[in-house]
C-alpha positions as CSV (number, residue, x, y, z in Angstrom):
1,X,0.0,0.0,0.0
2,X,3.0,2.2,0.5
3,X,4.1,1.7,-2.3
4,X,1.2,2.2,-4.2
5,X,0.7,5.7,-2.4
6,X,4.4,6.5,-3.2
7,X,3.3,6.6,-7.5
8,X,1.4,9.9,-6.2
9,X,4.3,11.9,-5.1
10,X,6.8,13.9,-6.2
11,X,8.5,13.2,-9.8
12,X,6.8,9.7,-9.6
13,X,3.3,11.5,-10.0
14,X,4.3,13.1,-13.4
15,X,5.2,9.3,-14.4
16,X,2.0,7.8,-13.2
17,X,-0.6,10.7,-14.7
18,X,1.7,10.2,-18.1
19,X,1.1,6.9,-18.1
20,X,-2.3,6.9,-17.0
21,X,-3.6,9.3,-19.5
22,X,-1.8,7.0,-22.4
23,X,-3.5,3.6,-21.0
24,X,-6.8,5.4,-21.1
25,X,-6.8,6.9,-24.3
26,X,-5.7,3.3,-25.5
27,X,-8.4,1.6,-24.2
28,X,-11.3,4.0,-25.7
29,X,-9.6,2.8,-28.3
30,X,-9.9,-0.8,-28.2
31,X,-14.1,0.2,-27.0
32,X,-14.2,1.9,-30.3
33,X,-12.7,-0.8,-32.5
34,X,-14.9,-3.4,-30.6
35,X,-17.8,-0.9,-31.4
36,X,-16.7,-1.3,-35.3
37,X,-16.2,-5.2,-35.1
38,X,-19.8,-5.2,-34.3
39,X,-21.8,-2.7,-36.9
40,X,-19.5,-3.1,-39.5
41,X,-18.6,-7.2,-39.3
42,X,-21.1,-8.5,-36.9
43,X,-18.6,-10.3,-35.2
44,X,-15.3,-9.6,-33.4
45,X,-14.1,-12.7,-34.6
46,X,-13.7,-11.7,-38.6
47,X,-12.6,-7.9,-37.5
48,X,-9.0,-7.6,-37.8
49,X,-7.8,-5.7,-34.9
50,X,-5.4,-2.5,-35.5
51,X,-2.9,-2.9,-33.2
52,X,-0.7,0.1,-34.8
53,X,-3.9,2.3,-34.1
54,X,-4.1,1.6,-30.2
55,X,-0.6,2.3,-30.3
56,X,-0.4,5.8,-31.7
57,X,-4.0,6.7,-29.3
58,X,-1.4,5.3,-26.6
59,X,1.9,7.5,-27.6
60,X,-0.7,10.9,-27.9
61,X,-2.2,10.0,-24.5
62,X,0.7,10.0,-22.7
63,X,2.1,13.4,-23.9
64,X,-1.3,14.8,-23.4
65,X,-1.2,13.5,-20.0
66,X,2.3,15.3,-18.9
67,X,0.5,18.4,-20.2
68,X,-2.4,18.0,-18.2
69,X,0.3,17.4,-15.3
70,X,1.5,20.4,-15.6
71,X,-1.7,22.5,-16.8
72,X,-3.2,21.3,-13.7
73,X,-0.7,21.7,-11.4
74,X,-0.6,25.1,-12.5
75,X,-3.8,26.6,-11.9
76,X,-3.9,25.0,-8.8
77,X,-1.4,27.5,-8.0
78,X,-2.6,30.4,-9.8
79,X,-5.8,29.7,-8.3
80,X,-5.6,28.2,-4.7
81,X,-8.7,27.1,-2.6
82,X,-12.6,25.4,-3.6
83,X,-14.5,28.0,-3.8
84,X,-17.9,28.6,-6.0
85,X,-16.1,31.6,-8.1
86,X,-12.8,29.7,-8.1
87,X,-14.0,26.4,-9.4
88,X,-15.6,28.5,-12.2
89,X,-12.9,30.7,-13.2
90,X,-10.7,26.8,-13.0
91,X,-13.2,25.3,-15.7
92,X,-13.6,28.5,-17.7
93,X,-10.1,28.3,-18.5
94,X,-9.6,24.5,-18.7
95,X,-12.6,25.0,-21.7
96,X,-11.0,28.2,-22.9
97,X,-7.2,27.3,-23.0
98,X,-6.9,23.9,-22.5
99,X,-9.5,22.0,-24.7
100,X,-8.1,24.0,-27.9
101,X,-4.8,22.6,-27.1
102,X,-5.7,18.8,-26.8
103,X,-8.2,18.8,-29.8
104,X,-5.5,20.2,-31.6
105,X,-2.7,18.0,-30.6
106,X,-4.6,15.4,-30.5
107,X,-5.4,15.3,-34.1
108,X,-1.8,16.5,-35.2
109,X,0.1,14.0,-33.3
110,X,-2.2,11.4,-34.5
111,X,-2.1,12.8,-37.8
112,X,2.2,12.6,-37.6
113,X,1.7,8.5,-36.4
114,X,-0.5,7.7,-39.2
115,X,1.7,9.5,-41.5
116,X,-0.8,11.7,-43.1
117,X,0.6,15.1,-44.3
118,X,0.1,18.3,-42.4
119,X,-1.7,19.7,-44.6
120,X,-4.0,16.7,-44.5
121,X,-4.1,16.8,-40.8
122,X,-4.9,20.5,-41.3
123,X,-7.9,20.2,-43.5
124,X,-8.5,17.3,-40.9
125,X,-9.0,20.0,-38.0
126,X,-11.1,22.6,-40.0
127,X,-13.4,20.1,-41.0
128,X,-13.9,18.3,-37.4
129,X,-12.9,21.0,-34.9
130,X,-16.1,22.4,-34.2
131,X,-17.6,19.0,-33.6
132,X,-14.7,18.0,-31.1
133,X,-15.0,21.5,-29.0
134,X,-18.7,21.3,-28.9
135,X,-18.4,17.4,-27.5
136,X,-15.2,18.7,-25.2
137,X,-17.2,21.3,-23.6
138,X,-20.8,19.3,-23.5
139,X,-18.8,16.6,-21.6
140,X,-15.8,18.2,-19.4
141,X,-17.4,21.1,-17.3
142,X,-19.6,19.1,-14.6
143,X,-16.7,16.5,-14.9
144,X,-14.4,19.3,-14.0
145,X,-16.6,21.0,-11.3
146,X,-16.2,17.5,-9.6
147,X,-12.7,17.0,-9.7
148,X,-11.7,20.3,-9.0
149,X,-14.2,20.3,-5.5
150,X,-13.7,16.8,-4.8
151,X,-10.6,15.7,-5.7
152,X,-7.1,16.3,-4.3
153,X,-4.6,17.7,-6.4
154,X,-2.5,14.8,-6.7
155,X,-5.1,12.5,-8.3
156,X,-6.6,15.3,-10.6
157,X,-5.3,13.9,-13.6
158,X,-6.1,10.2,-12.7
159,X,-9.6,11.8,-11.8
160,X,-9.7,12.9,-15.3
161,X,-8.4,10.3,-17.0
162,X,-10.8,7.4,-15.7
163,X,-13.7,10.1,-16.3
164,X,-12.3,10.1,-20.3
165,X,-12.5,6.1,-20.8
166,X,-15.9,7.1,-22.4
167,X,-15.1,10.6,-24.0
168,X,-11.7,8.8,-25.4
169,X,-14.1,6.1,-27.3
170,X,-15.6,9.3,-28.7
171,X,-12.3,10.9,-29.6
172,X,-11.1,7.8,-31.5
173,X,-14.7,7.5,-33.2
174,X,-14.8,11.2,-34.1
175,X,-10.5,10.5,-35.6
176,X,-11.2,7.6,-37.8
177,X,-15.1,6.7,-38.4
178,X,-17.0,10.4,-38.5
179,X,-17.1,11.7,-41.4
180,X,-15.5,8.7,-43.4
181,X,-17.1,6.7,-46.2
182,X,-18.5,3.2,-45.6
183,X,-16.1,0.2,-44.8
184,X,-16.1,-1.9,-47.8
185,X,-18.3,-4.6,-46.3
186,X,-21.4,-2.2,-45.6
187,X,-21.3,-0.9,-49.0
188,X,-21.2,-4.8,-50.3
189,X,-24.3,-5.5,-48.0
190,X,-25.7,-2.6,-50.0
191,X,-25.3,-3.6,-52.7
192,X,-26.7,-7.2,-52.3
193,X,-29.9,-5.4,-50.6
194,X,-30.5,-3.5,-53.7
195,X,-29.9,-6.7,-56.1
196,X,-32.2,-8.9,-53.6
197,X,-35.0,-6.0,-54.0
198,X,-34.4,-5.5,-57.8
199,X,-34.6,-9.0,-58.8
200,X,-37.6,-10.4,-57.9
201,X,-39.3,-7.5,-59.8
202,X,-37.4,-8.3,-62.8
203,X,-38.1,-11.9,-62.7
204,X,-42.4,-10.8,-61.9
205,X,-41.4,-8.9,-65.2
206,X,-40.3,-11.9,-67.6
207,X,-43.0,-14.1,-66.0
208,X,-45.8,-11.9,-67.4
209,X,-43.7,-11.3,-70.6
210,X,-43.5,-15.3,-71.2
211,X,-47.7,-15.8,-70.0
212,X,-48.4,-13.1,-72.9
């Protein structure tokens, strides 16, 4: 137990909420691709798993989550104490300041792992910002009011980062399924749907052409 509580001090803290951050992100990850094994495949079993994916969610979680050791060990000191006006001024800024920077390096560092082009990663943010802030700031502020009231200091970030298992599902959904065009198996199973409806017309069609 004592050795548990010592990964919440000092420089060991900075290593714990890095890692944290990383091992959540990763696993909305593996929610989301278990989410896509289902609608797209219907099974998990014939969905191939991308490891290479969870990976890169991993690598961006953890530098997000040294940032958000030091964003939040920041305000704590700029802005000491629990109170109603504090709290808000703590939340205003995390939406204001802090959202815009892990949206944005969020889909840039992700961008840099999948080897997309920064100009595609660019066109990338313009076109899915506005959804990702809207979600950020929908989601994080009664979070936020409760970690910052609640929670110590020194398990803000691990407060925040076992509140994000769901949002991070959204993030990797919003990365690589909003927006994109069918999986190849849907538009198949389209495609079948429209032949199964077309044909027995056709065939009601060459019956009554043979009976005349």
């Amino acid at each position: 137990m004592a050795g548990f509580a010592q990964l919440f001090r000092g420089r060991l803290l900075l290593l714990t909420n890095t890692l944290a951050s990383g091992t959540m992100m990763a696993i909305g990850d593996a929610l989301e691709q278990g989410r896509e094994a289902y609608v797209h495949c219907g099974t998990l079993e014939e969905h191939q798993y991308n490891w290479s994916r969870t990976r890169n969610m991993l690598t961006v979680g953890c530098f997000q989550g040294s940032f958000a050791h030091a964003w939040y060990s920041w305000l704590d000191r700029q802005l000491p104490g629990k109170s109603v006006r504090t709290v808000a001024r703590k939340v205003s800024l995390d939406c204001i300041v802090a959202s815009p920077f892990f949206i944005t390096t969020y889909i840039l560092g992700l961008g840099t792992l999948d080897r997309q082009s920064f100009g595609e990663s660019w066109k990338e943010i313009k076109q899915k910002f506005l959804t990702y802030i809207l979600a950020d700031w929908l989601f994080w502020p009664p979070v936020q009011t409760v970690n910052f009231l609640f929670v110590p200091a020194k398990f803000r970030v691990l407060g925040v980062c076992l509140s994000t298992i769901i949002f991070d599902t959204f993030l990797s959904y919003l990365k690589y399924q909003y927006g994109e065009k069918q999986p190849e198996k849907l538009q198949q199973a389209g495609i079948e749907e429209t032949t199964k409806e077309i044909l027995p017309s056709s065939t009601m069609s060459s019956e009554s052409k043979q009976e005349m």
